[in-house]
C-alpha positions as CSV (number, residue, x, y, z in Angstrom):
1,X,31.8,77.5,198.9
2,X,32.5,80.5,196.2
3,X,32.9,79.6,192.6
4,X,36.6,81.1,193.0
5,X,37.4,78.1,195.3
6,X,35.7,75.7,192.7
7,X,38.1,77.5,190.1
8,X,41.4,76.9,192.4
9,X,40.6,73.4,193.1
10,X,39.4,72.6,189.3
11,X,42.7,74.5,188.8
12,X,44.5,72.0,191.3
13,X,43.2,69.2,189.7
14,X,44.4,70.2,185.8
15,X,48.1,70.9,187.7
16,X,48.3,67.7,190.0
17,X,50.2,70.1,192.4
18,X,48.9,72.6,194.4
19,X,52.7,74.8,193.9
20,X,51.8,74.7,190.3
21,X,47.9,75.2,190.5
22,X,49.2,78.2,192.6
23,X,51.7,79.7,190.2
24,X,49.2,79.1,187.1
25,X,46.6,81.4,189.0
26,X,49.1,84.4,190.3
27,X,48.3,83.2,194.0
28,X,50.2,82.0,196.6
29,X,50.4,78.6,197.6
30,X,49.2,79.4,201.2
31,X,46.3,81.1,200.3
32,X,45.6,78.0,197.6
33,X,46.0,75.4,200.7
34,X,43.8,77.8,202.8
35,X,40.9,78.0,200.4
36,X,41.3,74.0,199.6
37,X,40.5,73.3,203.2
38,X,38.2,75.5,203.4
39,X,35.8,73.8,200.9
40,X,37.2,70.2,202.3
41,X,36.2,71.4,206.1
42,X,32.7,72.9,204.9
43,X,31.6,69.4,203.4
44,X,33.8,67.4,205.7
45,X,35.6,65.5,203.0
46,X,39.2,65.3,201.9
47,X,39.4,65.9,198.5
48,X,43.2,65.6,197.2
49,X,45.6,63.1,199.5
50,X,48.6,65.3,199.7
51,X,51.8,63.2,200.6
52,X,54.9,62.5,198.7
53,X,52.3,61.5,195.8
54,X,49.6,63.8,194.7
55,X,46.3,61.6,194.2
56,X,42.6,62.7,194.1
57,X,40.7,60.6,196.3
58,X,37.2,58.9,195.5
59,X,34.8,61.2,197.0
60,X,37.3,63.5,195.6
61,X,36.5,62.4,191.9
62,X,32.3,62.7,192.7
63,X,33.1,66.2,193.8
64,X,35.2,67.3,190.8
65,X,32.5,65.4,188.8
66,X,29.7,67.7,190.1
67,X,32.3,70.7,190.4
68,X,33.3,71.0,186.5
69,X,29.4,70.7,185.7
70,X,28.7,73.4,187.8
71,X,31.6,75.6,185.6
72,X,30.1,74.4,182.9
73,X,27.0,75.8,183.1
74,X,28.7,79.4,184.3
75,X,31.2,79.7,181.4
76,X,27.7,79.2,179.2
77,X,25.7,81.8,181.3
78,X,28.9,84.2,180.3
79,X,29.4,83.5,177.1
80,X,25.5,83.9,176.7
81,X,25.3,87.0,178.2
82,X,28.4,88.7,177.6
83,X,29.0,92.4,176.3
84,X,30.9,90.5,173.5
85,X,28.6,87.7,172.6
86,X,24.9,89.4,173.3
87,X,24.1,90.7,169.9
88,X,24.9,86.9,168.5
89,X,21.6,84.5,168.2
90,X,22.4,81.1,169.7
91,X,20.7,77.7,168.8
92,X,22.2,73.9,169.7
93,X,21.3,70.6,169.0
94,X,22.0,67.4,169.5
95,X,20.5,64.6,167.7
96,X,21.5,60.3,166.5
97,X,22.8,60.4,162.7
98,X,19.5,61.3,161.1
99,X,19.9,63.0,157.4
100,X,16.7,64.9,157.9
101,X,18.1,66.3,161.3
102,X,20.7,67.8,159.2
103,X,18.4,69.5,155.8
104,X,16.1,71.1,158.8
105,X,18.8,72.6,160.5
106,X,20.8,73.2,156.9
107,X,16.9,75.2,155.9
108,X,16.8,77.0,159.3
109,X,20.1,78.5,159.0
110,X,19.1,80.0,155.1
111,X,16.2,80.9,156.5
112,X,17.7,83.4,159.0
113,X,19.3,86.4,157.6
114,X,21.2,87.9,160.8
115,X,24.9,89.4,160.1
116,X,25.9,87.3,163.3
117,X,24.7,83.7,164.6
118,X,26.5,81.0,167.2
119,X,24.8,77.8,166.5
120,X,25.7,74.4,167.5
121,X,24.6,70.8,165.8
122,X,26.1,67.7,167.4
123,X,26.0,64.2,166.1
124,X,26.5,62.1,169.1
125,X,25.6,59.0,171.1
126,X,22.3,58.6,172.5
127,X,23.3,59.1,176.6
128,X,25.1,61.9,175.4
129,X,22.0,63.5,173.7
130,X,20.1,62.9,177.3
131,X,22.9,64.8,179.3
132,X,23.2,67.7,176.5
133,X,19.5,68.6,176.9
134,X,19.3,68.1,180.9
135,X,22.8,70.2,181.2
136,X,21.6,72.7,179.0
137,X,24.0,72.3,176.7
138,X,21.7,71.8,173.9
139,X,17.5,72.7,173.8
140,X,16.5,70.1,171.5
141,X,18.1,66.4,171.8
142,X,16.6,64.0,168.6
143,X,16.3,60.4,169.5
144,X,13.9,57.5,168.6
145,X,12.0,55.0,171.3
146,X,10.3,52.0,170.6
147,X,8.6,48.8,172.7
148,X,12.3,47.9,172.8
149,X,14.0,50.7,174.5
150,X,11.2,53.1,175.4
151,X,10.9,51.4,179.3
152,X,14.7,52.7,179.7
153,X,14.7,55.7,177.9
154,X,11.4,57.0,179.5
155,X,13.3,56.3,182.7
156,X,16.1,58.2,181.9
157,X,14.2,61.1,181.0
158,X,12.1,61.2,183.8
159,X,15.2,61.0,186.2
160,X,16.3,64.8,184.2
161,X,12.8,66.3,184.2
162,X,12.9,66.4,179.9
163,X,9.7,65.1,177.9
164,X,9.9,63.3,174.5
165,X,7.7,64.3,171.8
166,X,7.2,62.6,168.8
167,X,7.6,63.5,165.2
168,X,6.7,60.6,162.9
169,X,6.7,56.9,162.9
170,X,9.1,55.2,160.9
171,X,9.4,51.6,159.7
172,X,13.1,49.9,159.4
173,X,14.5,50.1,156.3
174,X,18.4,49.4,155.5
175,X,20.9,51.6,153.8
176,X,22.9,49.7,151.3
177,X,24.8,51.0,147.9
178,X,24.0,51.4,144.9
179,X,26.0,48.5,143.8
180,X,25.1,46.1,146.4
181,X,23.5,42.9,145.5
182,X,19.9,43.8,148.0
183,X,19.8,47.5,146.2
184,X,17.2,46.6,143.5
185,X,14.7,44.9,146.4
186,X,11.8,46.7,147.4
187,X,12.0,44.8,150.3
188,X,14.5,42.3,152.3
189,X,14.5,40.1,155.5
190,X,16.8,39.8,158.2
191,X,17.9,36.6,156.6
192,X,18.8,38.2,153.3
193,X,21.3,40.2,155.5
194,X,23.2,37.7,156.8
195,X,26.1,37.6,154.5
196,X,26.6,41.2,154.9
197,X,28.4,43.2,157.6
198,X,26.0,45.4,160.0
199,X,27.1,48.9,160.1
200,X,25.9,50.8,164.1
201,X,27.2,53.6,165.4
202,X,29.3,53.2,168.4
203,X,27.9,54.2,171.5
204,X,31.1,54.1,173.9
205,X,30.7,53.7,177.6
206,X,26.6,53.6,177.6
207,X,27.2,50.5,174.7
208,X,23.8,49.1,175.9
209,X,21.8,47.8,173.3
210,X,18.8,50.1,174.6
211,X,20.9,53.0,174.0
212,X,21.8,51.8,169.8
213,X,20.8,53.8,167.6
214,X,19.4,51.4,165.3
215,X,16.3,49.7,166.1
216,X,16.8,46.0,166.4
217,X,20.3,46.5,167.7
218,X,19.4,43.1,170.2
219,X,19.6,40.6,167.1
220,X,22.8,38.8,167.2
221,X,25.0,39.7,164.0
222,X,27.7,37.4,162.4
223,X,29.5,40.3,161.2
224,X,29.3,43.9,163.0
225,X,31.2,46.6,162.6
226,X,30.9,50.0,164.8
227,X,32.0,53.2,163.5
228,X,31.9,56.3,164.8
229,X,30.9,59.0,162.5
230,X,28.2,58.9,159.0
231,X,30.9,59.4,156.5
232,X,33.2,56.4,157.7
233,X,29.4,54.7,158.0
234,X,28.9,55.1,154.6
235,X,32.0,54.7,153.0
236,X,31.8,51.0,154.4
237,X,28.5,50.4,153.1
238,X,29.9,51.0,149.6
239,X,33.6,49.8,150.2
240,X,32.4,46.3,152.4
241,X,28.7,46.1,150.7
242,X,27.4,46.3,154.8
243,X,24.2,47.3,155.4
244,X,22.8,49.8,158.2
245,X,19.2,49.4,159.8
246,X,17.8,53.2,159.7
247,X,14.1,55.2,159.1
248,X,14.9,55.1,155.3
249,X,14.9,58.5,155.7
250,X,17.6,59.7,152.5
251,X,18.5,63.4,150.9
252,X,20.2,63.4,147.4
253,X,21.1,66.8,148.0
254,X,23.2,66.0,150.9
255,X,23.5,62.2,151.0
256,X,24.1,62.2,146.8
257,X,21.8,59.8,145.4
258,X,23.9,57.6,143.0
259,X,26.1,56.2,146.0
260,X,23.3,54.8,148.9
261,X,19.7,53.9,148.5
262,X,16.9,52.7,151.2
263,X,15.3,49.6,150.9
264,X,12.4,48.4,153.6
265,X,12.9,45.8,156.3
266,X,10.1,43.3,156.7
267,X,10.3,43.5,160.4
268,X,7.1,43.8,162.4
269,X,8.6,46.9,164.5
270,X,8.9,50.0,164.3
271,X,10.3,53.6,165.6
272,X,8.3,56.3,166.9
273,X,11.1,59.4,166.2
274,X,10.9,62.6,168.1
275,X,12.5,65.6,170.0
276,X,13.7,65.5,173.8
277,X,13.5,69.0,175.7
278,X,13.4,70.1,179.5
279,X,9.6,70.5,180.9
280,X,10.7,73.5,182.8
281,X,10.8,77.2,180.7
282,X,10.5,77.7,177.2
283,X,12.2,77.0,174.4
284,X,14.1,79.7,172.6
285,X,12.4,81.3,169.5
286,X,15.4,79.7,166.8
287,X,14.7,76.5,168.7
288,X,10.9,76.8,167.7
289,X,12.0,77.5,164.0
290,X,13.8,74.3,164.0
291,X,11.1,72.2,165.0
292,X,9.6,74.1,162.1
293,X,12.0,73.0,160.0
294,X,12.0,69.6,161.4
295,X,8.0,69.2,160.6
296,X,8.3,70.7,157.1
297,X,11.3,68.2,156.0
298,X,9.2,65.2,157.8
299,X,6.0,66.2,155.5
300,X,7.8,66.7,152.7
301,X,9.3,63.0,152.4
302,X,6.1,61.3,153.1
303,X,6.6,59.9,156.4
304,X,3.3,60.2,158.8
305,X,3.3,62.8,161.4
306,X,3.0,61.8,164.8
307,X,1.4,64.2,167.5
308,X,0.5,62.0,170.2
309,X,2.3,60.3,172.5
310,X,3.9,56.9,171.5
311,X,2.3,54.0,173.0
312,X,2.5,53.1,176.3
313,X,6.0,51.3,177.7
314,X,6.1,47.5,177.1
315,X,4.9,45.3,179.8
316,X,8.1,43.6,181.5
């Protein structure tokens, strides 16, 4: 199999036709059939059912799974690489909704001074951060584990050859506004919250509660409301007085300190934060820089650096 006869069946799949896949690449349809069954007679499997009704068949849909992945990963080796696109510097990330995630990368990209740069920052659901760093979409993925989810996490990374390595441990705390009634505590209980709507972030098909982003996400909640990005997040902490559960972790000169403030959880838990890369090959010099970045913001708020290893996975 050629990666031209991945293109013309990819291409077959996007048209639902193989007359119009064939048009859309200047080929003819013969030729388009020929190479179809080519592939489909190499891995003895029948990928399209093509009667009256065009359909893609099961082992169809785990081919064109593993198919697009594979042009995936070619149109970034091009776009890498390219004539055009070699002088740029390149950097991605994909981290949960952390402000500090945001200043270090904000302090790495001041920090550089080149005329041309292609970087990439992604806010996203926890499974997706996984599959970004084992795809090589992104070097560095920024998650959390604790006793809670650390058995299936661990799991997850071990299945994609990455490694996690913690930054700092965090204790819950809960972002609320200004004007909310807990604002003023030092410190609140679970029970105090109970009026209150909780504020998560979504996590769509992977909805488990190991995969939340917000530690105790296995506590039942009268009221729960999941959103799907920071600023509708935090417009509902000021507009329903909700509450999130977070690291505490705030920036006034990104976040604006007169609208949300961080006030403990007495919990007896906490999150050991950290970056997920692949074992294999290095990581890019910007990529180093960010970590940088990532330590010097960490120190600078107070929160207590972290270099070994979390501890081990909670007994079943």
């Amino acid at each position: 199999m050629t990666l031209q006869q991945i293109r013309y069946i990819l291409a077959i799949a996007e048209s639902r036709s193989v007359s119009l896949a064939a048009k859309r690449l200047f080929i003819s349809q013969p030729s388009l059939s020929a190479a179809l069954k080519e592939v489909e007679d190499e891995f003895g499997i029948r990928i399209f059912n093509r009667g009256r009704e065009f359909s893609i068949t099961r082992e169809g849909e785990e081919f064109l799974i593993y198919a697009r992945q594979v042009m995936d990963q070619m149109n970034l080796l091009e776009n890498r690489f390219s004539s055009r696109n070699a002088i740029r510097e390149l950097c991605s990330v994909s981290a949960q909704h952390y402000i500090f995630a945001v200043k270090a990368f904000s302090n790495l990209v001041k920090r550089l001074s080149f005329s041309e740069y292609e970087f990439t920052f992604r806010e996203t659901r926890t499974y997706e951060i996984i599959s970004d760093v084992a795809q090589m979409r992104s070097e560095i993925g920024l998650l959390y584990e604790n006793g809670f989810n650390r058995k299936i996490i661990g799991k997850l990374l071990k299945e994609n050859h990455l490694s996690f390595t913690p930054l700092f441990r965090a204790t819950p705390h809960v972002f609320v506004s200004r004007d909310h009634p807990l604002a003023g505590r030092k410190e609140v209980t679970l029970e105090d919250l109970e009026p209150y709507p909780c504020l998560s972030f979504e996590q769509g098909q992977y909805n488990s509660f190991y995969f939340s982003e917000e530690i105790l996400s296995e506590l039942p909640h009268a009221r729960s409301i999941h959103v799907s990005d920071r600023a509708t997040l935090f417009n509902f902490l000021v507009g329903l007085s909700g509450y999130t559960i977070s690291s505490g972790f705030l920036s006034e000169e990104l976040n604006g300190g007169d609208i949300i403030v961080s006030v403990r959880l007495r919990v007896d838990d906490e999150m050991h934060i950290g970056y997920i890369r692949r074992k294999s090959g290095e990581l890019s010099r910007f990529a180093g820089l960010y970590i940088e970045e990532l330590r010097k913001v960490i120190k600078e708020a107070g929160y207590e650096p972290e270099e070994e290893a979390p501890a081990p996975p909670a007994m079943d």
